[in-house]
N, C-alpha and C positions, 0 to 999 in steps of 0.2 A: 739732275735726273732727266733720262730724255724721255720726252711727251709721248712722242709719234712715230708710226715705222720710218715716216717721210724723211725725220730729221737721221736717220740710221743711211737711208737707202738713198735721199738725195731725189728722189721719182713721184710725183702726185698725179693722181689721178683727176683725169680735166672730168667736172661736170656735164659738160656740156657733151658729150659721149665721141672722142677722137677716135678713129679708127684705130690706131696703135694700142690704145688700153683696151676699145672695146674687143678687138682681133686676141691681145692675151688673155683679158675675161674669161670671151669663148673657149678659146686653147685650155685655162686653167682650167674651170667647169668640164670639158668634156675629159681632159685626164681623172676626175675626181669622180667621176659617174655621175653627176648631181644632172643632169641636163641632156638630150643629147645630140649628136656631134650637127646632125641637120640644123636645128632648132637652133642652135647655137652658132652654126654658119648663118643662117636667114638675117636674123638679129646682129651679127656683126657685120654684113652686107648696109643693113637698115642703120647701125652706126654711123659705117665711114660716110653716107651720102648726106648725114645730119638731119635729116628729114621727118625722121620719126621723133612725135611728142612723147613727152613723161607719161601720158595717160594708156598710151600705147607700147611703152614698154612697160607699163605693171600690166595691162591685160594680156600681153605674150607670156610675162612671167607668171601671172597665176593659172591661165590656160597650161602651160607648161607644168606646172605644180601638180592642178588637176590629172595630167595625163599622166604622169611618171607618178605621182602617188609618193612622192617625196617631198623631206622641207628642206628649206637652206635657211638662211642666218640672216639676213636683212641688207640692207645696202652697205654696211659698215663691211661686215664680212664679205658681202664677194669684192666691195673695191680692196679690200686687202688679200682676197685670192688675186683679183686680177694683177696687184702688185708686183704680189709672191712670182707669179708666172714671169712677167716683163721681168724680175729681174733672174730668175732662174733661167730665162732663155738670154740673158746678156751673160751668164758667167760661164767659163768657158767649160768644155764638156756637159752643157745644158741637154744635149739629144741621152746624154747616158742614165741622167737621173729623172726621163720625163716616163715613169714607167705608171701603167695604169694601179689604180687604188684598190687595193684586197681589203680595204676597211667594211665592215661590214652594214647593212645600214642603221642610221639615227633611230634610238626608241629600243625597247627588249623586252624581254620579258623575264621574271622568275619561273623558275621552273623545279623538278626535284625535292629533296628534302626541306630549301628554301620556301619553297612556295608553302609544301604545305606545314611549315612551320610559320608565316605568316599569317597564312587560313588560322589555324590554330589558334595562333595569338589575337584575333579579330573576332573570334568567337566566344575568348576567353574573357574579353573585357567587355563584349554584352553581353554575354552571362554575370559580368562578377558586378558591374555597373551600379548596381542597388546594393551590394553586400560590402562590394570594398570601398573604403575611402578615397576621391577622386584624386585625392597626393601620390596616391600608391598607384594610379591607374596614368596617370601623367604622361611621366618615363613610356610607357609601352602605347601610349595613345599617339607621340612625338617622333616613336621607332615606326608606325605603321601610315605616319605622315609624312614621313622624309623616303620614306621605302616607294609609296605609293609617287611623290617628287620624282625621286631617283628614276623609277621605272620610265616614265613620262620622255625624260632626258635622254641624252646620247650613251649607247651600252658601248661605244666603240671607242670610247675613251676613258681613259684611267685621268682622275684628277688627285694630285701629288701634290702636298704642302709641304716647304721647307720653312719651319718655324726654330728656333732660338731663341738666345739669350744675348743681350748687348753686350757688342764687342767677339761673338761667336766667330762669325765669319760666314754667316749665311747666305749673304746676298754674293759675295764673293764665290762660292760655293754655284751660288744659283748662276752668274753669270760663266764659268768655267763649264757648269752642264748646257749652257744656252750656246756654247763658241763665243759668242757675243757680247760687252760691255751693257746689259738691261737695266740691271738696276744701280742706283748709284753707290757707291761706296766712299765709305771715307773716314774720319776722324772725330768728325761732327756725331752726335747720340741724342737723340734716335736718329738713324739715317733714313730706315722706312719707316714712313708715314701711313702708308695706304696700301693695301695687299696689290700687287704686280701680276700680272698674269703672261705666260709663257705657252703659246701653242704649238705645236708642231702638224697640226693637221687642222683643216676645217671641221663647221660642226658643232664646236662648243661653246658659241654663241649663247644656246639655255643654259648652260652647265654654268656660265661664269656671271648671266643677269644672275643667277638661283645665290652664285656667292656674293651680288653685290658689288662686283669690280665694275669699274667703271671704264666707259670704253676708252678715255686715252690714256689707259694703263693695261691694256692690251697688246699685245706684241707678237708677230710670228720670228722665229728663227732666222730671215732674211739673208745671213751672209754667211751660207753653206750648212747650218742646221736642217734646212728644211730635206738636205739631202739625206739624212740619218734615217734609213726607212726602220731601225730598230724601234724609233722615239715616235716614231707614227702614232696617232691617237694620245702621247702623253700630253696633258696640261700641268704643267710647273706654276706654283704660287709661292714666290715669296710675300714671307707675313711680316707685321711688325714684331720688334723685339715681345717678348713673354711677358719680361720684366721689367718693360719702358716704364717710364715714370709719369706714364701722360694716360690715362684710365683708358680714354677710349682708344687708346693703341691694344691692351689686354684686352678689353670687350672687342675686338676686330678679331684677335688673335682667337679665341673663345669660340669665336661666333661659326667661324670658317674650318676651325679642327672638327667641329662638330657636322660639318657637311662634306667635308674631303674625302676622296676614298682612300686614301691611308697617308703618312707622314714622314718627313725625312727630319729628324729632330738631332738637329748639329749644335755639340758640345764642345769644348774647348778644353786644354787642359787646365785651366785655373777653375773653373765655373762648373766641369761638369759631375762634381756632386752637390751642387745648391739644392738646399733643401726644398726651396722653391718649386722647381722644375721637379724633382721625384713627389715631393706632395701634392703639388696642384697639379700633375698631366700622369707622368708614368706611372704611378701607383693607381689612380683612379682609371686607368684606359689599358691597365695591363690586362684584361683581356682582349684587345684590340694587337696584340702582339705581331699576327699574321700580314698585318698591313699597317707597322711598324721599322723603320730604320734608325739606327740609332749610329750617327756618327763623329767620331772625334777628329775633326778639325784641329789644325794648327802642329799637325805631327812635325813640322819643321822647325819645330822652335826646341824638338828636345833630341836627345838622343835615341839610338834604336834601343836599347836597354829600357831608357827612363818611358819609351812611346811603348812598348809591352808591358812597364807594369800598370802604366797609367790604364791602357786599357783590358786590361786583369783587373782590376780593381770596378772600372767601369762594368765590366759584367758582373761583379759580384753587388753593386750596389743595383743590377739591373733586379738580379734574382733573388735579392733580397723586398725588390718592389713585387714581385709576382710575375715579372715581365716572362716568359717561356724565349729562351735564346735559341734560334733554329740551331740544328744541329744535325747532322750524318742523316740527314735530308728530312726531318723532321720538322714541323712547321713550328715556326715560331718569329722571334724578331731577326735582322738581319742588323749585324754590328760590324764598322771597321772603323778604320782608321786612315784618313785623307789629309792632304793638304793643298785647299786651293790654291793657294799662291806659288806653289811650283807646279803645279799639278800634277804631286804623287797620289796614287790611290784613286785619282779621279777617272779614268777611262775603265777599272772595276767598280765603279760604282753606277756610271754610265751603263755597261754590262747587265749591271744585275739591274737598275731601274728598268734597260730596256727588254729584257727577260720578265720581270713583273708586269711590265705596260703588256704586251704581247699575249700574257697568258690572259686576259681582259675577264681577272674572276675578282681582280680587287672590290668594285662594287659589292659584289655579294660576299665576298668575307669579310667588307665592312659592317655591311647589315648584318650578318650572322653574327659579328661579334656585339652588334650594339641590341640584340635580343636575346644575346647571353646574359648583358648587362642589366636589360630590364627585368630578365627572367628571375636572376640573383635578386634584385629589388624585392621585386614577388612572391620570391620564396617562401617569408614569414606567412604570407596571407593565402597560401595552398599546402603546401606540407604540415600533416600533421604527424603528430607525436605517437606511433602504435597503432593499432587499431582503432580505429573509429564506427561509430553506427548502434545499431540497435540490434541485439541479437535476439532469438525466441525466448532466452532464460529473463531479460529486461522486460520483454513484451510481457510475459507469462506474472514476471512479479508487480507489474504496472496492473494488469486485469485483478491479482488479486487484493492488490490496494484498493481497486474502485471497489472490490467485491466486498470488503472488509467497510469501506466505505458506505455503503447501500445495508451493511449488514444480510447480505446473503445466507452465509452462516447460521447465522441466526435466528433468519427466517425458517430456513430447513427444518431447523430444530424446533422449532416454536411448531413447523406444521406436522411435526411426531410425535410431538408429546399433545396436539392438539388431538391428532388422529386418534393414539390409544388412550387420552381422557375422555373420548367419546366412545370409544368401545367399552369400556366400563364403564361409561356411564349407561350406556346402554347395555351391556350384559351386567354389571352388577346388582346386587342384592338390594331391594328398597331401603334395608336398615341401614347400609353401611352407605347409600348415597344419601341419605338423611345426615348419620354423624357428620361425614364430609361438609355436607351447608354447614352446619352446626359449626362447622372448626372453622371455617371461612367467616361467615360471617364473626363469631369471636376474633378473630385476627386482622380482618381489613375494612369492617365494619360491610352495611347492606352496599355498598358499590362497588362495582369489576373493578378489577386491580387494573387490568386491561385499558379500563377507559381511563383512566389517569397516569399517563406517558410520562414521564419528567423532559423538560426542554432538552437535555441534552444527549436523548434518546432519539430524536429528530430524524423521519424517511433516510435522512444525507446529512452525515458528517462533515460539515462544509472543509471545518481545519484536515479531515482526512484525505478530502481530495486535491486539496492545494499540495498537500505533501505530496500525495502522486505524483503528480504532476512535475514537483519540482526534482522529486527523485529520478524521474522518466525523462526529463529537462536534460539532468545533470547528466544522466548513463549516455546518450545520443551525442551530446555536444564533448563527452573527454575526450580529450587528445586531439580534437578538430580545433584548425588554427580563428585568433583571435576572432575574425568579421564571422566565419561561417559557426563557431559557437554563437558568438551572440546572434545570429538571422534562429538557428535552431531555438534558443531559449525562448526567440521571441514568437514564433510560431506556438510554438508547446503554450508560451502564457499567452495569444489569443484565443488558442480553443479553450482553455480553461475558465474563459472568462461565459458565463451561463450553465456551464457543466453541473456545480451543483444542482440547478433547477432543474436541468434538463433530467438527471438521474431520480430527481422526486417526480417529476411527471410521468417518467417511464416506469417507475416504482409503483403510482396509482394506476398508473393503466392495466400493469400487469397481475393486480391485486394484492391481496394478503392472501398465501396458501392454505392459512391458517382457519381463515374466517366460516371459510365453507368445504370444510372435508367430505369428499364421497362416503359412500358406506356400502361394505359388501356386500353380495349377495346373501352371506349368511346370518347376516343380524338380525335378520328377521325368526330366523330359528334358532337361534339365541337368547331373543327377545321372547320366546313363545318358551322357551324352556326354565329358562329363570321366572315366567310369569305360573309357570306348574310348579317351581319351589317354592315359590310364595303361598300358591294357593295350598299346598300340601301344608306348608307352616302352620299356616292358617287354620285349614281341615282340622288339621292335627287338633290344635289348640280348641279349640270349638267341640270338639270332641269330649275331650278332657273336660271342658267344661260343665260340659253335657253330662258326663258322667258323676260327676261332683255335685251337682245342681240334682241329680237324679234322672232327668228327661230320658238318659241313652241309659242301658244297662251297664253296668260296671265290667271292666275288662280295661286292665291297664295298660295292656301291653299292645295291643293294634294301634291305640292312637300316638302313644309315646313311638311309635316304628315309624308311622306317617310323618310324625311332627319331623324327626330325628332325618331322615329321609329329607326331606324339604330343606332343614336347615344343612346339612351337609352338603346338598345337590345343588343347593345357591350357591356359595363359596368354590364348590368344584367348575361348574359352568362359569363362573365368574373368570377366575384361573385360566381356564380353557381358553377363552376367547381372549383375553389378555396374552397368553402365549403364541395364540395364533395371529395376533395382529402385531405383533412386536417387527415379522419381515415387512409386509407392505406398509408400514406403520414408517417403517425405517426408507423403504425406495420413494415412498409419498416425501417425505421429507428431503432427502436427496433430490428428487427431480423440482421441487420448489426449489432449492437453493441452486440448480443446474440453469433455470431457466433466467432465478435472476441475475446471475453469474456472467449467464451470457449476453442477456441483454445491455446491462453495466459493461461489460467488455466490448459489445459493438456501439456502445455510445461513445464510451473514451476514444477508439481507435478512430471513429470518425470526426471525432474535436480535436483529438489531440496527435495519435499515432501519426494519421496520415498527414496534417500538413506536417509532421517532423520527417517522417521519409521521405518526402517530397524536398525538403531543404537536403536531404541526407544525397537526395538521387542528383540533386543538381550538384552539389559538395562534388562529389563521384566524376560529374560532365566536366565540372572545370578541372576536376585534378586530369583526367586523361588528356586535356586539351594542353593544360601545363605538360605534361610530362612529354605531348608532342611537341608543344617548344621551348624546351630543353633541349630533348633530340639529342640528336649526336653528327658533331661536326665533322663532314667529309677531310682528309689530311690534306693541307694544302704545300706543297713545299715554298721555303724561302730561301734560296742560297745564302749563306751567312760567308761573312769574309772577315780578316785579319787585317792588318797593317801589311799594307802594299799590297792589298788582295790575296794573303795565302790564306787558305783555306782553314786557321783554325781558330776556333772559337770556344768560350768558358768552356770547363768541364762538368759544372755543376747545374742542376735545373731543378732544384727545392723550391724555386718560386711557380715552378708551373701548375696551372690552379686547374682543377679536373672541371672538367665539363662533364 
């Protein structure tokens, strides 16, 4: 394996600051824009005469930092820019390819449907934070920490894993796209050990601390790569084998798919339907499709015949994983067929890598695929099943549960029949409010039936209101996904908890309708009329007796008229005012049962109703915030190729999964 660019290029860079490296330094830095061309004269001046201390060139370079408002890579990176330069100016036609850098600068930003699909999703997960389980908020907490990573790092480079299987041909593969001999190959399994890294540009120095490469597995292109200005900005990573038999080769391999902005996954024709590889990567990342390559290596070992069905078959086993096969410019994976070792199919591959590097949206179709994935996760725990919520006909049956509960009802009626038993009592005849005690007391003995309640007559029906409650639970929480039912139920059952008391206090305060009914204006001339039937009775009777006894003259027929008169005009006035009080008798009672109706209804709503809408209103906040990241993904194209680079690919796309 070679170490270092040194041992490639033969050139080391002196410490101790020789005017020949520091003179290319400058030259390199000022073609790159990172510096400029003064500042970068002054200091290569200050080289060649040896003169200037180390402490004085970090205060030129951070003064220089300061001014320009840019970062560079550390001492590691420019002595291997300054490398790069000394030996691009040894090879010959070095003035052709010294052409200044259209990279654009380190750091980015989201923006568009991305961003606030991000926003979204950050808003989603402190909202749902106490409601959903932190397993389920994970995945989307990891997506919004590698994005916020990502952002931080260089937007001007695409970072491209070639990962495999042992014995694939990957690193073979990876040194055929380098020009260059990089990494080692051979016979020997596992042959890489350690992820290798491959630059074509300055810069991604954070991008490859972030993967953990180590710097003397760092590498630029040195011997005519660096000329490929298509490959500008690409970082190349060969991984260890998938399927090495050494753990921490897979945990490398794991570690780094999951930070790369997309992947070139080289199969073989023995090896590439292991179940392996479609169960543990393609199938779990086949949303990831768009920044996706899928290639069959080793086309030289078979014929043109046997290298088309093999890979006919490889896209059927692609679209049976859900992988989406780009196609007639449609986004999706990009499949062909190569062979490094003669290097067919490789300068199309080359092609379409440095068309992907170029259009520098891989980052963001990486993120947007990896908050597809969390989104899918999330699913269960924001969509819900139909309509959800509390409608007016739940609310309406909830109020008259409590109502039914508090015995409103009831009440009403207890304060009508209270109302027109005091009208007869008051306009009825003394004789017939005499039998009445009479039959009372015969039947319930000398005390009010009234004053002896049975327990289970009680202000509040405690068992009624729990029902409410749980009925008014269950209508709110249907069809709303697991966590947000249960926060709903659980709300409903804190308000409930004093709700009984609360409706018997509100109960005693409001009174009994019953206890103390008005009386019309006209009772009183009722009262006065019924009290002249009586006395006419009376008259009458006295009379009669009179007349019997001898005292009055005898004449039977005046008093028998008086008597007769009295007794008929009691019973008629009786009648009368029992007819007349039967309407307001009726609204008296009505507005007793209105009042407690509503006050039972504005206690529930505020124990119970309202924290349930309130879970119902937030339910609502998070699903709009879901359904903004979900969203919908801008089309990205991926050129797809064939064996030898023709243009055509599967015919079938049943695995493409909707967004």
């Amino acid at each position: 394996m070679v170490d270092d660019d040194e041992s490639r290029t033969g050139t080391r860079a002196d410490g101790g600051g020789g005017g020949a490296d520091a003179g290319a330094g400058a030259g390199a830095h000022a073609r790159d824009g990172d510096w400029g061309g003064d500042r970068a004269g002054a200091r290569t001046a200050a080289g060649a005469g040896g003169g200037t201390p180390d402490r004085d060139r970090d205060r030129d370079r951070d003064r220089d930092r300061e001014q320009t408002g840019r970062w560079d890579d550390g001492l590691i990176a420019r002595r291997a820019a300054e490398r790069s330069a000394a030996v691009a100016d040894a090879l010959p036609g070095a003035d052709d390819i010294q052409e200044p850098d259209t990279l654009p600068p380190l750091g980015g930003s989201y923006g568009g449907p991305l961003r606030a699909r991000l926003d979204a999703l950050h808003e989603l997960v402190g909202l749902s934070r106490t409601r959903v389980e932190s397993e389920a908020l994970a995945e989307a907490g990891r997506v919004l920490d590698e994005a916020a990573a990502r952002q931080r790092l260089s937007s001007r480079h695409t970072v491209i894993a070639i990962a495999g299987a042992t014995g694939s041909g990957k690193s073979t593969l990876f040194n055929a796209l380098a020009g260059v001999p990089v990494s080692e190959t051979g016979l020997r399994r596992p042959t890489t050990s350690a992820p290798i890294a491959l630059s074509w540009s300055e810069g991604a120095a954070g991008l490859l601390d972030r993967l953990a490469v180590p710097s003397r597995l760092r590498r630029r292109p040195l011997a005519g790569g660096a000329a490929d200005t298509g490959l500008q900005g690409l970082v190349l990573i060969d991984l260890p084998d998938h399927d090495s038999a050494v753990t921490a080769h897979r945990d490398q391999v794991d570690r780094v798919l999951g930070l790369v902005d997309a992947v070139i996954w080289v199969v073989d024709p023995e090896k590439y339907a292991d179940a392996a590889l479609h169960e543990r990567y393609l199938r779990p990342l086949a949303g990831h499709a768009e920044v996706t390559f899928v290639v069959l290596n080793q086309i030289d070992r078979l014929g043109t015949e046997a290298a088309d069905l093999v890979l006919d078959d490889l896209r059927r086993l692609l679209d049976e994983d859900g992988v989406a096969l780009g196609e007639h410019g449609e986004p999706g994976a990009t499949v062909l067929a190569v062979s490094a070792l003669t290097g067919e199919g490789v300068p199309e591959l080359r092609e379409m890598v440095a068309g992907f590097v170029q259009e520098r949206t891989a980052p963001e179709r990486r993120l947007a695929a990896d908050i597809d994935a969390a989104a899918a996760r999330l699913r269960p725990a924001y969509l819900a099943e139909g309509r959800s919520g509390l409608d007016e006909r739940a609310r309406e049956a909830f109020s008259d549960r409590l109502a039914a509960a508090v015995g409103a009802q009831a009440a009403g009626e207890a304060a009508e029949r209270v109302w027109r038993r005091g009208a007869i009592r008051a306009c009825g005849t003394p004789w017939l409010r005499l039998y009445r005690w009479y039959e009372r007391i015969r039947e319930h003995g000398p005390t009010d039936p009234r004053l002896a309640t049975p327990v289970e007559d009680e202000l509040t029906a405690r068992q009624r209101v729990e029902q409410a409650v749980r009925a008014v639970a269950d209508e709110a929480s249907h069809g709303l996904p697991t966590p947000w039912a249960q926060a709903v139920r659980e709300a409903a059952a804190r308000g409930a908890e004093g709700l009984p008391e609360a409706l018997d206090e509100l109960t005693v305060t409001i009174g009994d309708a019953a206890a103390r009914p008005p009386r019309p204006a006209w009772w009183p001339a009722a009262v006065l009329a019924q009290a002249v039937m009586t006395l006419l009775q009376i008259f009458g009777a006295l009379w009669l007796v009179g007349q019997i006894v001898g005292v009055v003259e005898p004449g039977l027929l005046p008093p028998v008229l008086v008597m007769l008169g009295g007794i008929i005009g009691g019973p008629l006035v009786e009648w009368a005012c029992e007819g007349a009080v039967k309407g307001p008798a009726r609204r008296y009672g009505q507005e007793a049962e209105r009042r407690l109706r509503e006050a039972a209804a504005a206690c529930g709503r505020a124990r119970v109703l309202d924290p349930v809408a309130a879970e119902l209103m937030r339910y609502r906040e998070v699903r709009e915030q879901y359904a903004t990241v979900v969203g919908t993904r801008p089309a990205a194209r991926i050129v797809g190729g064939s064996r030898g680079g023709a243009g055509r690919l599967g015919a079938t796309r049943t695995g493409v999964r909707g967004r």
